[in-house]
N, C-alpha and C positions, 0 to 999 in steps of 0.2 A: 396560821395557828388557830387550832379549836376554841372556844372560848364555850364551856357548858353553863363549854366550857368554855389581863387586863391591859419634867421628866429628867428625869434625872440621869442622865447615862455615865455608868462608870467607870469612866478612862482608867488606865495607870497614870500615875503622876510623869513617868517619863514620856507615856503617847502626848499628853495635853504639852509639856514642855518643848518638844519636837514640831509639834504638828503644823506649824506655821513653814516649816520644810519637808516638810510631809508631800508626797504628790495624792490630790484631790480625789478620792475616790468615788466612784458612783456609785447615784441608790441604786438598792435593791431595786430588781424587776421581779413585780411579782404576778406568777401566772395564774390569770386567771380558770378556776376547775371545778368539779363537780367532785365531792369524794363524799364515800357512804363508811359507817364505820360500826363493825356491832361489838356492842357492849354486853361483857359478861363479869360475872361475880368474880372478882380476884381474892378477896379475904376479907373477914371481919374482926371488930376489935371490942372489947370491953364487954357491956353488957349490950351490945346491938341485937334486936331481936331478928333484924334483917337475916333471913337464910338463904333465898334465892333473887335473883336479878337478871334478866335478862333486855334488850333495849338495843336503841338504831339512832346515829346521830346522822342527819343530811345535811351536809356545807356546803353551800355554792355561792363562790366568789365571784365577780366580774369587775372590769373597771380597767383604769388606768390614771396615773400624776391628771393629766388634761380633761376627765369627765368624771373625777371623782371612782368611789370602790365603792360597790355595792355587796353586802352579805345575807345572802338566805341558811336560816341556819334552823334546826328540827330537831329536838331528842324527846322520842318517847321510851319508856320507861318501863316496865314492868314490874313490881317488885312484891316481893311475898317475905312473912314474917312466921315465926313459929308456932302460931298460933293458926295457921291456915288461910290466914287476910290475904287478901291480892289486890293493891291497887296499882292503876296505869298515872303513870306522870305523862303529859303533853305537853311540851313547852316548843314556839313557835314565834321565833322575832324576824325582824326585817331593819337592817340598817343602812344609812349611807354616809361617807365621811369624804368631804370633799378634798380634793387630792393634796394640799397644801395643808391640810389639817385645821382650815379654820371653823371648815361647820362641820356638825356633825348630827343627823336626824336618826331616830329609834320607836319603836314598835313592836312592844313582844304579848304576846295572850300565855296565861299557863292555867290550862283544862287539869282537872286531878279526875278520872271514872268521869271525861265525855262532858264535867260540869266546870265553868268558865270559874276560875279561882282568881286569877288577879291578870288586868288588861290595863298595861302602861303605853304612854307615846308623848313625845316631849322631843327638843331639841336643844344643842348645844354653842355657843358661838364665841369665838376668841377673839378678845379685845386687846385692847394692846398688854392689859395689866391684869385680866382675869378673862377666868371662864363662866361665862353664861349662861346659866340654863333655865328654861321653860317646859315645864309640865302641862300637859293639857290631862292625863290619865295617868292615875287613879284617879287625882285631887286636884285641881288648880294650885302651881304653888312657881316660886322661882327660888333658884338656888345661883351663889355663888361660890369658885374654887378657882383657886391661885391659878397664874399662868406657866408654872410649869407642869401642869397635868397635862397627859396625853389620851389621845382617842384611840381604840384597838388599833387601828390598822398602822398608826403611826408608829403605836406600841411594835409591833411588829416589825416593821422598819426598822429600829432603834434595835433593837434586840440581833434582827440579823445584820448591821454597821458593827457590833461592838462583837459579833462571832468571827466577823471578817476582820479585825483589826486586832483580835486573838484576846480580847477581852474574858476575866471570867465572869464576871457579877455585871449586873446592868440591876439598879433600882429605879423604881421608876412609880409617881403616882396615876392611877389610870378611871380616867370616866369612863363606864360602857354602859350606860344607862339600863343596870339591870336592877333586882331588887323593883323597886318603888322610882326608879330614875335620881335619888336623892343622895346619892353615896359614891366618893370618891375612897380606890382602894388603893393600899400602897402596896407593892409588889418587888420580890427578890427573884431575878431570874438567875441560875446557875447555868453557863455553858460551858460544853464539857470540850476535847481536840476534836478538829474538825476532820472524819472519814469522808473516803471516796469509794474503797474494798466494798465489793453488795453485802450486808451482814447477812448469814447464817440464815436470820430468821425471818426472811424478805417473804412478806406477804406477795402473792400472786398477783393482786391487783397495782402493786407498787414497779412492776416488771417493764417498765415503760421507758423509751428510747431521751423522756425528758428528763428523768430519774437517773439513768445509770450514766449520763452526762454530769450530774449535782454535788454538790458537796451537802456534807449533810453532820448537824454538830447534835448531840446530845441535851436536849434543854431540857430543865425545869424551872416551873414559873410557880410561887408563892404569891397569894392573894391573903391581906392583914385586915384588920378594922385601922381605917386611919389613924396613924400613931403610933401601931403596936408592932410593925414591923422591927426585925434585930438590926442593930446597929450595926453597920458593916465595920466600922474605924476600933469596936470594942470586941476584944478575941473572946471575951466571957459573954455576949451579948445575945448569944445564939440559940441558949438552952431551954429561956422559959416562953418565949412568944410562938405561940401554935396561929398556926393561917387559920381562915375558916375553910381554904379548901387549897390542892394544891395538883398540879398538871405535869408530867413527864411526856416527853416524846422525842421523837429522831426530825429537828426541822430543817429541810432542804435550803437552798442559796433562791431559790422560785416562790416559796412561801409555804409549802405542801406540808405536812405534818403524817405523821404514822408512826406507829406501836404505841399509840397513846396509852398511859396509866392516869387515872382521875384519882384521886385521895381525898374523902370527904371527913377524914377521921374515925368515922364509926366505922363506914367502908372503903372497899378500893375496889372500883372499876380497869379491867382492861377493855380498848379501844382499838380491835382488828380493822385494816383498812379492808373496806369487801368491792367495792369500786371504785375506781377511778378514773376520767374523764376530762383532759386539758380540752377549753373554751376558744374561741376565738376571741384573739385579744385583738384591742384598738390600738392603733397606730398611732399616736401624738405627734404633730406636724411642730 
């Protein structure tokens, strides 16, 4: 799952009643890949002076349960405004979460025109009764956040358990040390029925023998200011809480994502997969 582009997981009340004869189902495996993704202008809103956009996101996963997930992850930006301005966004992190989700280490620069704007690195570490965090960049600082937050990759986990178990809603609060590293986001995923049929509109680079084996659900994932996320239990709950940014895509039972849409509010990105590239994965003894 892209993260530009974050626990709560929300059974039905009959899965959680059951589940004790339930047979055990196993995690996700997720494959390690390389995918490239270009980003184009989908539509703008209000008064955005934003007119053109164009941009390339690089994700490259590696890892496994036994030696932890590693994410390289790249999106530059180009963006142009009405007035004939053109600036480049560079944003460039590096994380690792180890496989059990107790630590979690991050590292991102974000260049705006070639000049270094803000250079975070900190880590995370789960205690029995919280989560732990250490900043070394921007600032020296330490933060704590409850022990149900989740780290992305677990996030992900969690998301594809509750696609397989035919869940629609997964809430979930999530660290990914972006921002300042200082900020835990609450997030509503919606998954949609699970296709196996190639859709229609299958990128070329998605054409791949790991792929037309997959199942693959419809998601979107909602990112809140802690707190402000809608209350799933209240049917009126829905109407006034805007995300600060919100993520669509088609995500595979492997972890792959493609036909991404980004929602920033002012804008909306699409997210064409342009390569793709399964890794050699570790074998856990």
């Amino acid at each position: 799952m892209i993260h530009p582009i974050r626990p709560v997981i929300l059974a039905a009340a009959a899965a959680a009643t059951f589940a004790t004869a339930a047979p055990a189902r196993a995690e996700p495996t997720l494959a390690p890949h390389r995918a490239v993704y270009e980003l184009k202008l989908r539509e703008t809103r209000g008064s955005s002076s934003v007119d053109q956009i164009r941009g390339r996101i690089v994700y490259e996963f590696t890892g496994a349960p036994c030696e932890g997930y590693a994410l390289s992850f790249r999106q530059v930006t180009e963006i142009g405004n009405s007035e004939g301005e053109t600036n480049v966004s560079d944003l460039r992190s590096a994380t690792w979460e180890d496989g059990a989700a107790k630590s979690f280490r991050f590292t991102a620069q974000n260049y705006l025109n070639q000049q270094l704007e803000k250079d975070t690195d900190g880590r995370a570490e789960r205690g029995a009764d919280a989560v732990k965090v250490t900043i070394s960049k921007p600032e020296k600082s330490d933060k704590g956040f409850g022990e149900e937050t989740l780290f992305p990759t677990e996030h992900l986990r969690k998301i594809l358990e509750a696609a397989e178990r035919g869940d629609k809603l997964l809430s979930a609060a999530v660290y990914d040390g972006s921002e300042d590293g200082d900020k835990v986001y609450d997030t509503l995923t919606v998954i949609g029925k699970p296709e196996t049929a190639e859709p229609a509109n299958l990128e070329a680079a998605a054409k791949t023998p790991e792929l037309a084996k997959a199942t693959r659900w419809p998601v979107s994932v909602s990112y809140f200011e802690r707190g402000k996320a809608p209350d799933r239990d209240k049917k009126d709950s829905g109407g006034e809480q805007t995300p600060i940014y919100a993520m669509s895509f088609d995500l595979y039972d492997n972890g792959v994502s493609r036909a991404m849409k980004i929602d920033y509010g002012d804008f909306v990105l699409d997210g064409e997969l342009k390569e793709l590239k399964f890794l050699k994965a570790t074998v856990c003894k």
